[in-house]
N, C-alpha and C positions, 0 to 999 in steps of 0.2 A: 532707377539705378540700383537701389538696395535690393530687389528681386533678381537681376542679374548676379550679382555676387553671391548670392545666397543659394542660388542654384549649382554651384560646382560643389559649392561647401558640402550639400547634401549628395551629392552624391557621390566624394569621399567617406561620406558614413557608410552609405551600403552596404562592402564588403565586413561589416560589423555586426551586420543584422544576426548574424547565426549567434552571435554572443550574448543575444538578450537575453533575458530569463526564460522564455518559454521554448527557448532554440530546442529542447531537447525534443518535445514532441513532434516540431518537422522533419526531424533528421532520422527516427523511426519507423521504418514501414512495417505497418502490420497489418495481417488479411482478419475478415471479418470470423469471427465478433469481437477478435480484440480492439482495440483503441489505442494509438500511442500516449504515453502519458510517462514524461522524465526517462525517458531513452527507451523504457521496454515498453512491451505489447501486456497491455491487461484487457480483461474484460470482468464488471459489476454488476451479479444479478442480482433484481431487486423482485424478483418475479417468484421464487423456492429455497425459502430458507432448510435446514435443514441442521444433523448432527455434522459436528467438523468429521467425520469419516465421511458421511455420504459428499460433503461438498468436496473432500480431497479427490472420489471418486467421477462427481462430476466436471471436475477442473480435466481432470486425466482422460473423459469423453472428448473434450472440447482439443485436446492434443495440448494441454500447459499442465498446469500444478499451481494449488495452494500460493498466494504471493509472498516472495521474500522481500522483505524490507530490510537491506542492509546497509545505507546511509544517512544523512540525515534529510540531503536532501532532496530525494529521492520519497521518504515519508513525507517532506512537504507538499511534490506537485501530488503525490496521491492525494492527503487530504483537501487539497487545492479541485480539484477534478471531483472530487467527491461532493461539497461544496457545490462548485456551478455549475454541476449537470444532472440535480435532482435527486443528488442521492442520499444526503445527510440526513439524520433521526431514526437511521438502524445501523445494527452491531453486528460486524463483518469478521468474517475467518480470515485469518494470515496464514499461513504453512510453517509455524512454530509450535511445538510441544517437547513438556517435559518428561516424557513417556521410555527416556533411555535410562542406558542401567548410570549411570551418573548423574540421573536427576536434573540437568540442568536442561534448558532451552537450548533447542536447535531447531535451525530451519530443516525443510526436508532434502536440499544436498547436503546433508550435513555439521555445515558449520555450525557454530555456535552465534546465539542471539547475543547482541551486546547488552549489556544489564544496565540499569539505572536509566538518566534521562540523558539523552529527551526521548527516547524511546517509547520505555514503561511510564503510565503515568500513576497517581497517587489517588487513593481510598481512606475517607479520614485521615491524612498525611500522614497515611503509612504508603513506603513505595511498592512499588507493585513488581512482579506478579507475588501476590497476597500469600500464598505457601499455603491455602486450605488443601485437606487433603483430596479434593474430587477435582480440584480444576488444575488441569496438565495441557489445557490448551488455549492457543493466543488469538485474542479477538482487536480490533479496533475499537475502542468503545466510544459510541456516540456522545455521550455525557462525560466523557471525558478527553473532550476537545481531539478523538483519536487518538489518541497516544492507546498502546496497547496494553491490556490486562489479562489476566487468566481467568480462564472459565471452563467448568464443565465437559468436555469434546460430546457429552450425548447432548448439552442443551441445541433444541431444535430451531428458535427463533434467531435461527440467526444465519445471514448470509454470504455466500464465496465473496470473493476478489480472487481471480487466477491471472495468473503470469501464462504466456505462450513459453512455452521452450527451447 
């Protein structure tokens, strides 16, 4: 009798399912080699690291761009995807630098990056991005649970994350 009743009950929840946490990535189609991942199409090479110029220009081969990270949670499913599908213990380009004449972070449509946390993460609990003068460009950083930092744009170890466009 209790498997009876319990069967309409479930399928009352159904029309729910899209509201689960991971609803965003069915709801995304994207053609190869992006992946959906939190509504957009990305794709993570782990195959040719490079200077953040050349990966911006490889992102731009593949028809996307450098990735924008502008929610919170939105950074979550990326690190989440980065995490269970092999790709954690290297240090990724995001499509943010401080290379404009106002010095501050911007993606590359232009907005500005949001500052502080939970974005930027912390170096010696100093917040990040650190202000040294060579690093003008935003990485994920591996050791630093992802949250993103400044680095370099010539350092070469290090790998895209592109968005489709």
């Amino acid at each position: 009798m209790g498997i009876h009743t319990e069967i309409p009950f479930l399928l009352l929840l159904l029309p729910l399912l899209p509201c689960l946490h991971a609803a965003p990535n069915r709801l995304t189609e994207c053609t190869p080699p992006f992946t959906a991942v939190g509504g957009k199409c990305i794709h993570v090479s782990s195959t040719s690291p490079g200077t953040w110029y050349l990966m911006k220009d490889f992102c731009e081969t593949l028809g996307g761009q450098l990735l924008i990270i502008n929610t919170e949670d939105f950074h979550y499913y990326v690190v989440k995807y980065l995490e269970y599908n092999g790709y954690a213990g290297r240090r990724y380009w995001v499509g943010a630098n401080n290379e404009h004449a106002d010095g501050q972070y911007h993606w590359l449509d232009g907005s500005k990056v949001k500052m502080g946390t939970p974005f930027w993460g912390t170096i010696n609990g100093k917040q990040e991005p650190g202000g040294s003068p060579s690093d003008h460009c935003a990485i994920l950083f591996e050791k630093g649970f992802y949250f993103m930092h400044d680095l370099s744009c010539n350092e070469t170890n290090v790998y895209p994350i592109c968005e489709a466009k």
